[in-house]
N, C-alpha and C positions, 0 to 999 in steps of 0.2 A: 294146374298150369299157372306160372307165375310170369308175369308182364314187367320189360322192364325198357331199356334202349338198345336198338342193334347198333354195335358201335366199329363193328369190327364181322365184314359178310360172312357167311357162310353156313352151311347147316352140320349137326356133327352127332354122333351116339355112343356113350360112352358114361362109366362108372363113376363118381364125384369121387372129386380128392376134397375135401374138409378141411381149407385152411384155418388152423386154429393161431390166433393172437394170442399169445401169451399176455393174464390178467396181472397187470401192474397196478400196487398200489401208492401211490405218492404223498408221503408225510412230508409235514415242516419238523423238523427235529433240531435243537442246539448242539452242534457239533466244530472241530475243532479245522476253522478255517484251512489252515495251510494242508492240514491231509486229505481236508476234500478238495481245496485246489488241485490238487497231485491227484486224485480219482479222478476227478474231470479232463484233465489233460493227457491222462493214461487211457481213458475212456474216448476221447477225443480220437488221438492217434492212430487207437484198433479201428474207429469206423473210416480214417481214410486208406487206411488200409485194405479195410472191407471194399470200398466203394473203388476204388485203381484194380483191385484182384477180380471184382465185376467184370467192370469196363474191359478189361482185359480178355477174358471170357468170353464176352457179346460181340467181341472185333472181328467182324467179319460176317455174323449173323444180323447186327443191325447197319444201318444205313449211320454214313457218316452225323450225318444230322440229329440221330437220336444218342449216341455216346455222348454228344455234349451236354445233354440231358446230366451227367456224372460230371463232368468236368462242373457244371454248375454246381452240383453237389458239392463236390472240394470247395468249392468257393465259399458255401454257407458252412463249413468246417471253418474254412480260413476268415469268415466275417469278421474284421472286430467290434461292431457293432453286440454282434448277439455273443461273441466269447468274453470281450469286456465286461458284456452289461450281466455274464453269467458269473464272473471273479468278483464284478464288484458286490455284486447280492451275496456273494457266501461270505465277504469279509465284512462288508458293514452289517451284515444280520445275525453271523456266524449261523449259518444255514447249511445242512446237506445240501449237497452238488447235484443231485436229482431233481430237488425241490428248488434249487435257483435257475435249473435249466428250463422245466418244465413249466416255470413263472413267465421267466423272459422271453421263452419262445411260444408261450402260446398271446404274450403279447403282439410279433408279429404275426402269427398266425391267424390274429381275429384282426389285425390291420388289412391284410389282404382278402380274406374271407368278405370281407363288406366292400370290397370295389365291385362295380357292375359289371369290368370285360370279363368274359368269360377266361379269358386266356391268362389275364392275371390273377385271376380269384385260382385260377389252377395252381402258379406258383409257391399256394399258400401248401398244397401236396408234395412240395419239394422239402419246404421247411419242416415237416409234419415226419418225411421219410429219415429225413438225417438225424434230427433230435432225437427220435423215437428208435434208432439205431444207438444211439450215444449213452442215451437213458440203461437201456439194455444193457451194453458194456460195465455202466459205472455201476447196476445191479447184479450183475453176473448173471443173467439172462439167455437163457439159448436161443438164437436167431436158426429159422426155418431157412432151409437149403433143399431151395425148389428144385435144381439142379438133379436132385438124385432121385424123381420120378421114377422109373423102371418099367410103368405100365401105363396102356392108353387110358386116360384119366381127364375128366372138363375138373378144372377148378375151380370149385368155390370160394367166396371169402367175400370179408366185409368190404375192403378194398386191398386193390395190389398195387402198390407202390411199384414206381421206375425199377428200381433193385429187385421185386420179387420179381418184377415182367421180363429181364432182362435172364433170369436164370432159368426162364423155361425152354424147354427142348421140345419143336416142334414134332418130335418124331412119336411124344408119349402125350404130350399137351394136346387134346385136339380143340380145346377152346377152355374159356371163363369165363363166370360170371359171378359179378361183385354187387353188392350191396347198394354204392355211392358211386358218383363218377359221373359224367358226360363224352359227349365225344372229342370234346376237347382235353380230356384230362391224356396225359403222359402214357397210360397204361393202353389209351385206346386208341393213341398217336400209334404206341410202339407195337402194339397188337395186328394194326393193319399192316406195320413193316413188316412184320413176321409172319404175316398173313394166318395169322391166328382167330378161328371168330368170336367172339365176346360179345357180351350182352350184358349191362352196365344199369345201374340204379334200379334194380330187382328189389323191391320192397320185403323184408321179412324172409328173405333165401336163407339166410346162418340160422333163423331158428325153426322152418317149414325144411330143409334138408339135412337128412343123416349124411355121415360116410360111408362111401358104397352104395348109396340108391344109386338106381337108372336112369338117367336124363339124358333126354333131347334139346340139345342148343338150338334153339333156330334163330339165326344171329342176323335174318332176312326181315323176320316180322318184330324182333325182342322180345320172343318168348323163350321159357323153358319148362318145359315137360318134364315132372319126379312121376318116377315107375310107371311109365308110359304102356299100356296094354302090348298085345302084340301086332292087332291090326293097326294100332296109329305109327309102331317102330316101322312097321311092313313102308305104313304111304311114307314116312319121313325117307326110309332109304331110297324110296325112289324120288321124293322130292332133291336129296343130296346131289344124287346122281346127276337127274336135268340141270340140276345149278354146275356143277361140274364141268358137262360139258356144254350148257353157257358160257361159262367164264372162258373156257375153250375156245368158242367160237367167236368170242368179242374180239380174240388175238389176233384174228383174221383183219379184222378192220383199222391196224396198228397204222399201216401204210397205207389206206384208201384215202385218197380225195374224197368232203364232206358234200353230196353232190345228193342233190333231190333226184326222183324218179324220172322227172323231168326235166334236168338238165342246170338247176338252180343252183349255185356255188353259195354257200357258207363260211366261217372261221371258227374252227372251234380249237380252243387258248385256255389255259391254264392260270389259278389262280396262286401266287407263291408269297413267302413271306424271307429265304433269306436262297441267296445263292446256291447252297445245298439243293434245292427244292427242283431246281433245275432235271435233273437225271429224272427223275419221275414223268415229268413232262415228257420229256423224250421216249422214257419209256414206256408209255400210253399214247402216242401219237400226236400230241400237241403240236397247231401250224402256229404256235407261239405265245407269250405270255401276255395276259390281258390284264392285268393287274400283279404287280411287283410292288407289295403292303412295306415301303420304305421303313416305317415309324420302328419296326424293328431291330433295325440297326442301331437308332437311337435310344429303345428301352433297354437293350442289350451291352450298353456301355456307362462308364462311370462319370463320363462330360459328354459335350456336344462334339460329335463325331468328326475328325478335322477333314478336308477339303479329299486329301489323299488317302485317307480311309475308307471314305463313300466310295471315291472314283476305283479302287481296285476291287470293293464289292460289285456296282454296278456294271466295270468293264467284267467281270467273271461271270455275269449274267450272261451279257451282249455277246462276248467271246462262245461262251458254252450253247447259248441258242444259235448257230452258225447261220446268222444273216435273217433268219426267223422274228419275226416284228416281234418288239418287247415294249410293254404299255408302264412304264414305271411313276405308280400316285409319289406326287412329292409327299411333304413330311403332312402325315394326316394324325397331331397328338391333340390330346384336351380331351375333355368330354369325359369318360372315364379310363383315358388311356394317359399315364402320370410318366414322370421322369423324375430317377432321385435328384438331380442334381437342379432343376428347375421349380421354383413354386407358382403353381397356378393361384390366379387371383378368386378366392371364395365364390360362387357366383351358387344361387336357386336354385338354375335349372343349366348346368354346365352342356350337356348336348347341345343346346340349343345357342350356345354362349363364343365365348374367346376359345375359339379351336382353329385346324386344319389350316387352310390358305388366308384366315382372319389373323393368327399368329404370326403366320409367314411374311405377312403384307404390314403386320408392326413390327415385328423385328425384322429386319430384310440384311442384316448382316449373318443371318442365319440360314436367310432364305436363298444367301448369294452363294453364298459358299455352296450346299445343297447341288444347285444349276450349275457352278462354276465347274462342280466334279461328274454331273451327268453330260454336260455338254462334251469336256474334255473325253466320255466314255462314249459316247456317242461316232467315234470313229471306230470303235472295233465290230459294229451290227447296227440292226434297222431299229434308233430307238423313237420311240412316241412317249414326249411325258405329258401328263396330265395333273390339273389341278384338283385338288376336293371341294369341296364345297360352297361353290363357286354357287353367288344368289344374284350377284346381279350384272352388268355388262360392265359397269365402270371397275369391277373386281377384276373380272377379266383382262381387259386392256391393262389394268395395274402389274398383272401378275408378268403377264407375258409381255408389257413393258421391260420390268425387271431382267425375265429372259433375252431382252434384246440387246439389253446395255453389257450385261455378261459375256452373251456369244460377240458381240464385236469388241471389245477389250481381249478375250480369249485369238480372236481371228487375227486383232493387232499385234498381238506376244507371237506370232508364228506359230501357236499351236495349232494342230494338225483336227479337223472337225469333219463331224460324219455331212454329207451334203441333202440328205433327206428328213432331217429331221422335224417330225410333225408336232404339234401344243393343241392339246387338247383339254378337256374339260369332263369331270365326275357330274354328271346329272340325277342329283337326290333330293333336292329341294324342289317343290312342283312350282316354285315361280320360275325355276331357270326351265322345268318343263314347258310351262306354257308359253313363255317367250323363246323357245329352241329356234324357229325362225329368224331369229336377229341375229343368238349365239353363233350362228353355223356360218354367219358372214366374215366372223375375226377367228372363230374355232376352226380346226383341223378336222377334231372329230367328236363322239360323245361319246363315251361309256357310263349308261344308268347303273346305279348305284340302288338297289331297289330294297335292298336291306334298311336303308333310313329313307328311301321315299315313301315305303308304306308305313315307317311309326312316324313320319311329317302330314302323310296328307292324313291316317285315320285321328292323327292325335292322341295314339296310342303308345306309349312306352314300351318297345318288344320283351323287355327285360321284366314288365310284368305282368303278374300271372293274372291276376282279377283283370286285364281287359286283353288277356294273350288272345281273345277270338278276334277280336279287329286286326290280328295280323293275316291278313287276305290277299294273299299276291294274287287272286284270281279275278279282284271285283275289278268289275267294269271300270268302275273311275278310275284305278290305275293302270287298267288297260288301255283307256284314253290318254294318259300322263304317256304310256308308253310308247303308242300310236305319234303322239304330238312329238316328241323328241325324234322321234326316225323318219319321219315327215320332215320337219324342220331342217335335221342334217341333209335330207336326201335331197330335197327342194335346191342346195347350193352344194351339190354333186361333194357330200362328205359322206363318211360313214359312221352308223352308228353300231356299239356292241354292248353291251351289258357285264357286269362282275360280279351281282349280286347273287342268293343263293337259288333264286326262281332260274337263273342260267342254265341250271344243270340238272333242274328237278324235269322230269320223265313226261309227267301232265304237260308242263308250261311249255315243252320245246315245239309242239308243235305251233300254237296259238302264237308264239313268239316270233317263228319264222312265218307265218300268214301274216304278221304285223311288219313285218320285212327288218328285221333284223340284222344283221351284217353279221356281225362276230358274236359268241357266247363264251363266255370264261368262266369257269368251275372250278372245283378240285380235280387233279389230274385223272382221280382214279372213277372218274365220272365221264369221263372223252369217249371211251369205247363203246358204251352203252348210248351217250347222246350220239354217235356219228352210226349207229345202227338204226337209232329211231329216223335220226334223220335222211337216210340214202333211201329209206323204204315207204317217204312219203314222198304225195305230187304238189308243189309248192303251188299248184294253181287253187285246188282244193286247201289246202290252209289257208290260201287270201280268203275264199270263200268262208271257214269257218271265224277266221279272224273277224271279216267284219259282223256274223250273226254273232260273235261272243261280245264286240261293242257297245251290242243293241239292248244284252240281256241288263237284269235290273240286281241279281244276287250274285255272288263268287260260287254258289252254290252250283246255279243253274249254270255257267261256265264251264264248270268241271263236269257236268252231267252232260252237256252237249261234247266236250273234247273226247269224255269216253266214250261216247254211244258213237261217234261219227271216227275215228281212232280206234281200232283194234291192237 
């Protein structure tokens, strides 16, 4: 049995397909400039060719959202950054077209491999898929054409790039599993669209599996099983099965109100990154969006986004959630989240530095625009926007200051504005926690942010590994940081919700709702399973464990009490 990440649910049984990489080797050779120009740009052409005959292909099996995955690809085709910087290496060096592509592109490739977001370090998998398509071409290479499966097959392979994941056929694919990867990468985005299950960064799988062993995916725990006995095939297929008609029975709770055993109302909202994201939401029952991650409309563009750009992204939000509360963070960049068109200023320790609502409140012609296009959207749905990283009160008043000067200039133009609009505040910093009392007097509302309150308060870097055990959403002191925010808002009749990843985790929902929680926002495909845990508990009994889990001294001892008291 090999251990790796379930990245993509499901359990599955079936024969390995072996995808094989073709072994490329790559020389520097003196060769005659203008005809590997001409290989390059011949070589060029076939993969956007390749990559449109994909996308082509996938329309209609993937979700709008994931094609542009390709459309992106065209775009590192059409770079001129990296096709430039590939003409000018073959003509100043008189270099093979292989050997200039594979310089300059693994230049960008180790540019973004050393950013800490996980989301852009994925990026670097984009560049990796196209170049390594081009390469191919200008050596006359045969590229694998997943496409023509034939039989129920899990596939193997070191990694599957967007393009191989796009040409699988769910009907013979009954899951993969690769080498490298997170759940962030592309394959495991596009994996869950397809509802395929996968199981990702399996140490040693290309050289511990043949083609044609027998493997069990189990894409619940991240394992998988080579020529698995028969009694362990026997318990997986009935393990398959109960997951089955799980997943079955969660559909039932698509239209339930999130209502405790005894009578207790909750929010449970969805965590999004671009208007797409919206239909999921919906499609999983979300009472609306709890976090709408702006900054991606701005890393997704080639300047700062103009006024009417934002405003018809955010009004397709507002519009598409039909009157359903939408929580949209203004522009939360810096830290390790970059912009080509912007230079951040060197700094030590950038997290902790010129970021989020710190940027926004220096530059405020950035910041206005921003507000000028959400407020203007704020008449098509119920919006709430909120600020990030928000540490001290005088921040607050600055910001939504700003917000006031905007809405009544906007109100003076005659434009037409939503009349409930709420200003709220990201609680990640444990000083805005322990002052929540104050905040709840100028605030709307809170939403904790507990992905950076737990690497703030343990003084731990989540992003590394030698102190990854200090990331403890369960210990006490953040369950106090937790307690003190929902107190604070509730004390001056606000509400508090959460967007962090502890929202949506199975353990934490109950201890969350004993600590009285209002809203919880997750990934969408996480709604159905939290609003089951949640209907089937008594909200008086979680007070109850809530405060004996305040009391405890370990994260350890927290989770030993939630499951022993929690069935």
């Amino acid at each position: 049995m090999l251990k790796g990440i379930a990245a993509s649910s499901g359990i599955t049984i079936a024969k390995a397909y072996k995808l094989e990489t073709p072994e490329i080797v790559i020389e520097c050779k003196q060769s005659n400039p203008a005809e590997e120009i001409e290989k390059f740009n011949k070589a060029l052409e076939q993969s956007k060719k390749d990559i449109e005959t994909i996308k082509e292909k996938a329309t209609g099996r993937l979700s709008e959202d994931d094609l542009k995955i390709f459309d992106a690809h065209l775009m590192v085709c059409d770079d001129p950054a990296l096709c430039d910087g590939v003409i000018d290496k073959i003509n100043s060096e008189s270099v093979n077209a292989d050997y200039a592509l594979d310089a300059v592109a693994g230049m960008f490739i180790s540019m973004f491999e050393s950013l800490e977001d996980a989301y852009m370090r994925e990026r670097a998998a984009d560049i990796k898929d196209v170049t390594r398509r081009i390469k191919y071409h200008i050596l006359g290479v045969n590229i694998a054409d997943l496409s023509l499966i034939d039989e129920e097959v899990i596939v193997v392979a070191h990694d599957l790039t967007p393009s191989d994941t796009a040409q699988l056929n769910k009907k013979y694919t009954k899951g993969f599993a690769t080498e490298i990867g997170g759940r962030t990468s592309h394959s495991a985005i596009m994996a869950r669209s397809l509802e395929i299950p996968a199981v990702v960064g399996v140490t040693n799988i290309m050289s511990t599996i043949k083609h044609g062993d027998m493997l069990i995916l189990d894409a619940l725990k991240g394992k998988v099983y080579i020529n698995p006995d028969e009694e362990t095939i026997a318990r997986y297929r009935v393990e398959a099965k109960r997951y089955e008609e799980e997943v079955a029975a969660l559909r039932e709770y698509k239209d339930k109100a999130t209502v405790t055993v005894d009578g207790h109302h909750i929010e449970l909202a969805a965590n999004i990154g671009t208007p797409n994201d919206v239909a999921a939401v919906l499609e999983n029952g979300g009472e609306g969006v709890g976090l709408y991650r702006t900054e991606f409309l701005y890393m997704g563009a080639k300047d700062w986004p103009t006024e009417d750009e934002q405003f018809e992204a955010y009004k397709k939000v507002l519009e598409s959630m039909g009157g359903k509360p939408v929580v949209v963070r203004t522009l939360d960049i810096g830290g390790d989240k970059h912009l080509d068109y912007y230079e951040f200023p060197e700094e030590m320790n950038p997290f902790l530095g010129y970021r989020a609502v710190r940027l926004c409140l220096d530059q405020k012609d950035i910041f206005r625009t921003q507000l000028r296009a959400l407020i203007r959207a704020s008449a098509y749905g119920k919006l709430r926007i909120m600020f990030p990283m928000i540490a001290t009160i005088d921040e607050f008043r600055e910001a939504k200051g700003v917000y006031e000067e905007e809405k009544a200039k906007l109100v003076a133009e005659g434009v037409a504005i939503g009349d409930d609009i709420q200003v709220g505040m990201m609680v990640e910093i444990p000083a805005a926690a322990v002052l929540a009392d104050k905040f709840a007097k100028i605030s709307d509302f809170f939403s904790i942010g507990t992905n950076d309150m737990i690497q703030y308060s343990m003084a731990a870097d989540r992003m590394s590994e030698k102190v990854s055990y200090l990331y403890q959403p369960f210990n006490p002191s953040l369950l106090r940081l937790i307690k003190m925010t929902i107190d604070g808002a509730h004390a001056h009749g606000k509400w508090a919700g959460m967007c962090g990843e502890m929202a949506g985790e199975p353990d934490a929902i109950p201890v969350l709702l004993g600590l009285g929680l209002d809203e919880f926002s997750m990934s969408a495909t996480s709604i159905l399973r939290a609003r089951k845990i949640a209907n089937s508990l008594s909200y008086a009994e979680m007070k109850e464990l809530a405060a004996k889990a305040l009391e405890m001294e370990t994260a350890e001892e927290v989770l030993e009490l939630i499951r022993s008291t929690v069935k």
